[in-house]
TORPA-4810 file (N, C-alpha, C, O; in nm, 3 decimals):
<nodes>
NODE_1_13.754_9.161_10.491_13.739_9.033_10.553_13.825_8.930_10.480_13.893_8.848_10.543_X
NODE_2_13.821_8.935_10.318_13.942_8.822_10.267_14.058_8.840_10.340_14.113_8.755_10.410_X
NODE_3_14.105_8.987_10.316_14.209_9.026_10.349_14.249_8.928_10.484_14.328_8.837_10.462_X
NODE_4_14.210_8.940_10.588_14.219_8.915_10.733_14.211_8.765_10.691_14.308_8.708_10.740_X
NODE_5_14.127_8.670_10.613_14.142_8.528_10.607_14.278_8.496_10.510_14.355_8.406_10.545_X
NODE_6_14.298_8.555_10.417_14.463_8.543_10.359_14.593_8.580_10.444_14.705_8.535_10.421_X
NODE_7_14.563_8.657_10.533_14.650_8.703_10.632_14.677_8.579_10.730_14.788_8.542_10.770_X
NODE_8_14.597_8.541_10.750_14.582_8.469_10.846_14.657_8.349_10.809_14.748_8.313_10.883_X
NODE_9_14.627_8.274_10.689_14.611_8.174_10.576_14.737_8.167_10.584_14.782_8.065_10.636_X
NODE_10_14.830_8.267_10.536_14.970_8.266_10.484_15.063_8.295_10.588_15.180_8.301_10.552_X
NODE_11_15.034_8.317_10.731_15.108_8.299_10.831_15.116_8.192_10.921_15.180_8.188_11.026_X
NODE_12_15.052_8.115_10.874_15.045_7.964_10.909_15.023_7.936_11.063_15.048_7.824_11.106_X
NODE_13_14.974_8.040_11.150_15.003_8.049_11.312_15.126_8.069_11.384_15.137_8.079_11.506_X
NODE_14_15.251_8.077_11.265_15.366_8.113_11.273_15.400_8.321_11.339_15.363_8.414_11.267_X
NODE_15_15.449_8.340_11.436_15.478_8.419_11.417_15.625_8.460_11.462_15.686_8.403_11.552_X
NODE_16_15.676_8.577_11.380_15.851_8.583_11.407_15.877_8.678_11.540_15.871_8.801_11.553_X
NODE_17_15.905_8.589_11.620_15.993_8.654_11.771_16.137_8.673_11.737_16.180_8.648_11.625_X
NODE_18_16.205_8.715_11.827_16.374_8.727_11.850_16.405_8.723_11.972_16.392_8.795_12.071_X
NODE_19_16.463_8.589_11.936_16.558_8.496_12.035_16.708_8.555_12.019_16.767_8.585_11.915_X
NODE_20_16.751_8.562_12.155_16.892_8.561_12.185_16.973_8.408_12.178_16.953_8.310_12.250_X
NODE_21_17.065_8.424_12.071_17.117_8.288_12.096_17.248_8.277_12.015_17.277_8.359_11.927_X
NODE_22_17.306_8.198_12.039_17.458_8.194_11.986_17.454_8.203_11.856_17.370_8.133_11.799_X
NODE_23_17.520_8.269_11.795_17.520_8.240_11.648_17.669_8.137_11.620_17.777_8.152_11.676_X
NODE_24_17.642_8.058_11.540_17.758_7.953_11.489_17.734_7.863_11.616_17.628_7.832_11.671_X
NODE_25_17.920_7.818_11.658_17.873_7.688_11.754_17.904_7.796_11.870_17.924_7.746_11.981_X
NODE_26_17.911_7.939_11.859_17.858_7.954_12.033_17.753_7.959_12.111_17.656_7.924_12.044_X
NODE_27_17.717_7.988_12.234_17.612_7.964_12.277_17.578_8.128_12.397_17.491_8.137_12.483_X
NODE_28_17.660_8.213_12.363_17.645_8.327_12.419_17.530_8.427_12.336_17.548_8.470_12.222_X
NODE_29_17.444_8.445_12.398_17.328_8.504_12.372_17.367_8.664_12.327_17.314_8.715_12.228_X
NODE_30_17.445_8.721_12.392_17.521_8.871_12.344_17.492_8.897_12.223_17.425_8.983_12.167_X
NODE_31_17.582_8.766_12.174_17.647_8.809_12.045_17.539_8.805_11.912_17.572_8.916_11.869_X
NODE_32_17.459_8.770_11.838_17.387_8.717_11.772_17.272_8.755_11.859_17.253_8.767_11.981_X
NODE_33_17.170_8.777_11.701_17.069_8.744_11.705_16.948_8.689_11.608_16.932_8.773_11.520_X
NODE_34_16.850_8.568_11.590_16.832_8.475_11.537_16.653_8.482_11.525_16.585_8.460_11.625_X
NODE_35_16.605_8.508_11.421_16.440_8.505_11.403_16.395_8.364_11.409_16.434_8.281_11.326_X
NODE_36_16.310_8.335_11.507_16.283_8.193_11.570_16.061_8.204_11.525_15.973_8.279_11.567_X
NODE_37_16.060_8.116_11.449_15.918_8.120_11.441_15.832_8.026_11.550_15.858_7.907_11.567_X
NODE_38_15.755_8.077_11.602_15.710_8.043_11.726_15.558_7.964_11.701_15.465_8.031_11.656_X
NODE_39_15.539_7.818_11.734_15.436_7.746_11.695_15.349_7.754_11.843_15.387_7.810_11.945_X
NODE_40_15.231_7.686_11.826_15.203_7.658_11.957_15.001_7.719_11.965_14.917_7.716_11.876_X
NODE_41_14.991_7.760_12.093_14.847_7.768_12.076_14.790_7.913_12.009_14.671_7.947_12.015_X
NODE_42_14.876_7.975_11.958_14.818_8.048_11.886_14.779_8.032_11.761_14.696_8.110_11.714_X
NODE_43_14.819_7.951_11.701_14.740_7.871_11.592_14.586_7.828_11.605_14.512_7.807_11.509_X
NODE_44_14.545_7.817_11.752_14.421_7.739_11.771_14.325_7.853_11.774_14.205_7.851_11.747_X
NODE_45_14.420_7.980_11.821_14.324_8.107_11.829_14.309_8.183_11.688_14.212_8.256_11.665_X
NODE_46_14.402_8.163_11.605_14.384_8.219_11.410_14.295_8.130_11.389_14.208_8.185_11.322_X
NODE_47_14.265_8.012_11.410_14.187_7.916_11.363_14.048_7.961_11.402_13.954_7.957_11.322_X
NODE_48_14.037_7.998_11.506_13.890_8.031_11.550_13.850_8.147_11.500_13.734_8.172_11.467_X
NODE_49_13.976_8.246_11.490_13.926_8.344_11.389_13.891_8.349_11.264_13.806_8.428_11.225_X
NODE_50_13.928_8.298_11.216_13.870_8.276_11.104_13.757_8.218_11.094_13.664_8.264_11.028_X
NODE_51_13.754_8.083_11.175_13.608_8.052_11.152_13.513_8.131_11.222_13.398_8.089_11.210_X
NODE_52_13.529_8.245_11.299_13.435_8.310_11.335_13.444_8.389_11.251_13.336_8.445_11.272_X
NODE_53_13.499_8.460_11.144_13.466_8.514_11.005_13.422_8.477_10.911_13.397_8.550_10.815_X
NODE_54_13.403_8.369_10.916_13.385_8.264_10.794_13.207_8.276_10.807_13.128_8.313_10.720_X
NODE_55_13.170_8.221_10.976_13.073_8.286_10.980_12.948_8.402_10.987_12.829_8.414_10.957_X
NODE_56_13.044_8.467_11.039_12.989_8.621_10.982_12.968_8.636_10.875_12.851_8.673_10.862_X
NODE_57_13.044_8.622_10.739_12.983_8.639_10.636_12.878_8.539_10.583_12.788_8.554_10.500_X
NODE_58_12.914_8.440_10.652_12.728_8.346_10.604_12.624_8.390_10.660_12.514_8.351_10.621_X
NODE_59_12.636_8.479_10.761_12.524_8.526_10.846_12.459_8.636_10.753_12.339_8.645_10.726_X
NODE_60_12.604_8.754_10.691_12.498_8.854_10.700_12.459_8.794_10.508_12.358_8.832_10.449_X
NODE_61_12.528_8.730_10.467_12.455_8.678_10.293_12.324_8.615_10.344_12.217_8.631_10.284_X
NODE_62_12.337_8.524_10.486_12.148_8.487_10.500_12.058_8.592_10.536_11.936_8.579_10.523_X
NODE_63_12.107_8.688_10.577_12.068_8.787_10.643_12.015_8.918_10.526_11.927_9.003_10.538_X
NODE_64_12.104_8.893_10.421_12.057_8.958_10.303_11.958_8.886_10.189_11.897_8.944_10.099_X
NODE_65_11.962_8.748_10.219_11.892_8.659_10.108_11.739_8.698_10.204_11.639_8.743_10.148_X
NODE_66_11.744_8.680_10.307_11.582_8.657_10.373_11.517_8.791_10.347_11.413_8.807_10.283_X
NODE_67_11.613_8.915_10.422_11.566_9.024_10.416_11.496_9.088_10.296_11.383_9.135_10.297_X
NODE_68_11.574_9.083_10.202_11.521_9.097_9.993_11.463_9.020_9.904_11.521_8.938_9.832_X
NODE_69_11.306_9.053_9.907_11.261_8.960_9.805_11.274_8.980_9.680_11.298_9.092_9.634_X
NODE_70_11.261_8.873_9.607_11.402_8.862_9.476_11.310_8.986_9.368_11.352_9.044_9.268_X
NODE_71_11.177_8.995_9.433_11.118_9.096_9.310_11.151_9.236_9.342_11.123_9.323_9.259_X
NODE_72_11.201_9.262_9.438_11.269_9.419_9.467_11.427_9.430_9.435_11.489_9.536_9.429_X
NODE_73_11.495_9.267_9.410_11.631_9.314_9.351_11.644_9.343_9.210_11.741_9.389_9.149_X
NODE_74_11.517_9.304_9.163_11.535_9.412_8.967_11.544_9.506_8.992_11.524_9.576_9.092_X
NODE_75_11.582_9.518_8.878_11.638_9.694_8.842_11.531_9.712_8.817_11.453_9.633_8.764_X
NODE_76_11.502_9.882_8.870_11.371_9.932_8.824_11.380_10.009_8.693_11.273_10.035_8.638_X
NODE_77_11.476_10.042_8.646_11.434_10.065_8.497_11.473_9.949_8.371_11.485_9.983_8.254_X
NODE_78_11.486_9.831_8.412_11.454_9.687_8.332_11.300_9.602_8.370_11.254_9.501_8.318_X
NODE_79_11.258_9.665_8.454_11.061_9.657_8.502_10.991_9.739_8.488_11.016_9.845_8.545_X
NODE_80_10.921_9.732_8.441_10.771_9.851_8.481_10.699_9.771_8.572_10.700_9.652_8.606_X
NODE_81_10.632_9.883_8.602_10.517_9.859_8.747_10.415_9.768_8.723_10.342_9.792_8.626_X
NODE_82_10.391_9.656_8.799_10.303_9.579_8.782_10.196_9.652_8.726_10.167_9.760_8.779_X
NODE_83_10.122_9.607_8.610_10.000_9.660_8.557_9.903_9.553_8.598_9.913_9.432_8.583_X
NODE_84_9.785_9.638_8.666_9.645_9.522_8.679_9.608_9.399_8.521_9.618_9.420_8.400_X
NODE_85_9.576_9.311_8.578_9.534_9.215_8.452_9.409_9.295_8.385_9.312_9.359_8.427_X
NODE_86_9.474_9.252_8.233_9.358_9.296_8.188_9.241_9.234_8.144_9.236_9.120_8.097_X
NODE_87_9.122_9.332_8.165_9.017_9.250_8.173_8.975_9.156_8.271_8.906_9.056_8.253_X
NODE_88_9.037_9.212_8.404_8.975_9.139_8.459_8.829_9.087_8.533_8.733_9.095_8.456_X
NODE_89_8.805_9.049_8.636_8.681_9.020_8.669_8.601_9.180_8.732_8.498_9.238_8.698_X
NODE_90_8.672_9.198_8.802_8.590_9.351_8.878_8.594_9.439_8.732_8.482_9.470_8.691_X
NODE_91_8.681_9.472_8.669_8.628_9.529_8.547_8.528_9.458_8.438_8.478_9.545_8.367_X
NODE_92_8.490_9.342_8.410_8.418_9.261_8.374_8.234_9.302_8.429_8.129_9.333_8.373_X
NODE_93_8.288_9.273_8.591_8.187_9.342_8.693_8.108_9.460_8.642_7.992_9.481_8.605_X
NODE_94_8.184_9.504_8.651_8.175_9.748_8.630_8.091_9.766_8.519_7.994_9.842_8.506_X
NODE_95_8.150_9.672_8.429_8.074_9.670_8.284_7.916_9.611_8.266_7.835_9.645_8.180_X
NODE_96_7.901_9.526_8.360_7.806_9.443_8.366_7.686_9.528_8.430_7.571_9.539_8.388_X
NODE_97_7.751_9.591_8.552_7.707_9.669_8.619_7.621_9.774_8.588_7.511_9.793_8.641_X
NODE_98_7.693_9.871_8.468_7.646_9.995_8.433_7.536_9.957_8.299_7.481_10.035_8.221_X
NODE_99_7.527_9.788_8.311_7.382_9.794_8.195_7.274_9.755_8.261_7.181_9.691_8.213_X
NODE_100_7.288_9.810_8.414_7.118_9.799_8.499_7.056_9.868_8.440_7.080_9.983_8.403_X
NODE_101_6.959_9.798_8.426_6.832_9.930_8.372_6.770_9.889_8.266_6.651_9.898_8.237_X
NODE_102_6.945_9.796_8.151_6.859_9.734_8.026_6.841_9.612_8.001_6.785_9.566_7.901_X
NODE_103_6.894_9.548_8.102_6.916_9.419_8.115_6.798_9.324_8.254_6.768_9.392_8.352_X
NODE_104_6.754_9.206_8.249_6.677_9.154_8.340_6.736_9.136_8.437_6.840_9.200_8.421_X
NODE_105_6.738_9.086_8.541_6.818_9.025_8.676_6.857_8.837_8.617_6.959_8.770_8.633_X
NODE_106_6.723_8.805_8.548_6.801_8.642_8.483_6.911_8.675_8.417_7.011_8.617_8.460_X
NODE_107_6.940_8.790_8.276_7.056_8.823_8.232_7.171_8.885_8.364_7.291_8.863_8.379_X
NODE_108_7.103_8.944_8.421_7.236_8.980_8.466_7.338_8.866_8.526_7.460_8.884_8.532_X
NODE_109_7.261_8.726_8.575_7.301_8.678_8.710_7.357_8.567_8.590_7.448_8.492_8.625_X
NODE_110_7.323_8.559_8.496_7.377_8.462_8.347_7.456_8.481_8.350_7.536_8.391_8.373_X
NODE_111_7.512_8.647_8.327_7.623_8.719_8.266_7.721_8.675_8.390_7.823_8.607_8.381_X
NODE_112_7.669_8.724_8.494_7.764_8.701_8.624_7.859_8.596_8.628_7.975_8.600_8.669_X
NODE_113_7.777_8.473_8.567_7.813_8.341_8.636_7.901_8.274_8.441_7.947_8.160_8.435_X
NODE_114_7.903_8.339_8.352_7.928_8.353_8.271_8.096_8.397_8.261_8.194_8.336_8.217_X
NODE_115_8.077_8.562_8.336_8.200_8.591_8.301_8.306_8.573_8.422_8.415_8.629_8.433_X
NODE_116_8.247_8.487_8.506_8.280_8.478_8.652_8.388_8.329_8.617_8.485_8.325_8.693_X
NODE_117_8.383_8.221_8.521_8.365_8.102_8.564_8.484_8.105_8.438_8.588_8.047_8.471_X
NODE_118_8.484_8.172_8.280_8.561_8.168_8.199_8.648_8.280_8.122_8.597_8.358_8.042_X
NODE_119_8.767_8.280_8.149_8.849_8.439_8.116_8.813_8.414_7.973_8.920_8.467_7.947_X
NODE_120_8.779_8.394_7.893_8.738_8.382_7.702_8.661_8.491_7.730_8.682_8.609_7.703_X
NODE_121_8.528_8.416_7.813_8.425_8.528_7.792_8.410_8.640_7.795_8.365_8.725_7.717_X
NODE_122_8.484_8.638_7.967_8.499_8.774_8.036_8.554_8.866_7.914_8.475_8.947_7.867_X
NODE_123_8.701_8.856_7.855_8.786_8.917_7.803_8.694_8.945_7.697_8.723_9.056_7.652_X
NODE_124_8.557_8.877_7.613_8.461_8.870_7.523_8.395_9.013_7.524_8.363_9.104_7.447_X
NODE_125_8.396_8.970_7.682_8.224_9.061_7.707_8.261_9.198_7.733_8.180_9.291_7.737_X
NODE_126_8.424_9.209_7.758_8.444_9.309_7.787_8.462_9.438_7.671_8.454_9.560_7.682_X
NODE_127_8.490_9.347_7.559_8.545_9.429_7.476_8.370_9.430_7.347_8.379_9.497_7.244_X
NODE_128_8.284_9.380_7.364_8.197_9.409_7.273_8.143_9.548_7.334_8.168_9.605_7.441_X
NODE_129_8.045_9.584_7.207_7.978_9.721_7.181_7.862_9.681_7.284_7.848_9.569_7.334_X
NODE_130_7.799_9.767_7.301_7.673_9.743_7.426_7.579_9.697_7.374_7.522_9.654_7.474_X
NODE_131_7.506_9.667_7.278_7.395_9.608_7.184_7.434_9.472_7.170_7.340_9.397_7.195_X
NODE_132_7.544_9.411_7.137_7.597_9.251_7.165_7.621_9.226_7.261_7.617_9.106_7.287_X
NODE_133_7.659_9.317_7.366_7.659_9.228_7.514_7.477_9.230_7.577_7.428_9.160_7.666_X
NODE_134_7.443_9.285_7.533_7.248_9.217_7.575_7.195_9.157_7.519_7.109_9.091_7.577_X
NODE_135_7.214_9.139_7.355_7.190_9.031_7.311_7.276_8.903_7.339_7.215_8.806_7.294_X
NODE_136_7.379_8.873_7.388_7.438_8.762_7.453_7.424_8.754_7.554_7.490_8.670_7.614_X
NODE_137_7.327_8.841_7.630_7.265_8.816_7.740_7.182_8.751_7.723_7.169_8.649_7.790_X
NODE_138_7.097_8.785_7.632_6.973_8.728_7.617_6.966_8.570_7.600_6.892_8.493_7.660_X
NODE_139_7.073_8.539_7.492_7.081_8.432_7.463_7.154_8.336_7.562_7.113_8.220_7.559_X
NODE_140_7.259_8.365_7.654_7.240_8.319_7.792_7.135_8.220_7.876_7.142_8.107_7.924_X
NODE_141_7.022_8.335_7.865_6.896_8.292_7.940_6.837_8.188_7.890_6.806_8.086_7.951_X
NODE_142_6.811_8.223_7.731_6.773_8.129_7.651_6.784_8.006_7.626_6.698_7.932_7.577_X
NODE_143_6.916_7.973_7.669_6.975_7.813_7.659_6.928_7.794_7.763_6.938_7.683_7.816_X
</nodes>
């Protein structure tokens, strides 16, 4: 496509015909012959070509910007795969979950609204031993 817009560019709408025509001061066409650059409306038609190339390539660069979202043009071996957050709430949950049995429903719904409301905690509660997360249950209730 440059190619074809430099082409274009550097022939100025000029192109070389051959005219019969006198060479020197004659005027007998025979004899001689003379490269005559020819102006006129073909200039108006290089012109449109080009700008109808000009737009084609803005089309298909929009056409490539919309189509690719910018997180699929990394390189996949300069990314690793999104990893889930850690600690988050449904794992927070799971944990909370599997201490039915030793825990009250006031602790549990403490804990809930506890690790629901502040990532400190959550990330807290997730990582203690099971004997401190019921006693910080407890004390939950307590306040």
């Amino acid at each position: 496509m440059e190619e074809q817009f430099l082409a274009g560019r550097n022939s100025h709408g000029k192109e070389p015909i051959d005219l019969q025509e006198g060479s020197g001061d004659s005027d007998d066409p025979a004899r001689s012959r003379r490269r005559v650059r020819k102006r006129g409306s073909n200039t108006n038609s290089q012109l449109q070509d080009l700008i109808e190339l000009y737009r084609e390539s803005m089309t298909k660069k929009d056409k490539a910007k919309k189509s690719t979202p910018p997180e699929s043009k990394k390189s996949e071996s300069v990314t690793s795969p999104e990893k889930p957050e850690k600690h988050n709430i449904e794992e927070a949950i799971d944990v909370l979950n599997e201490m039915q049995g030793t825990i009250s429903m006031n602790e549990y719904f403490a804990g809930l609204n506890r690790i629901t409301e502040d990532e400190r905690w959550r990330r807290a509660f997730v990582r203690m031993f099971d004997e401190a997360r019921r006693k910080w249950l407890r004390r939950l209730v307590a306040t």
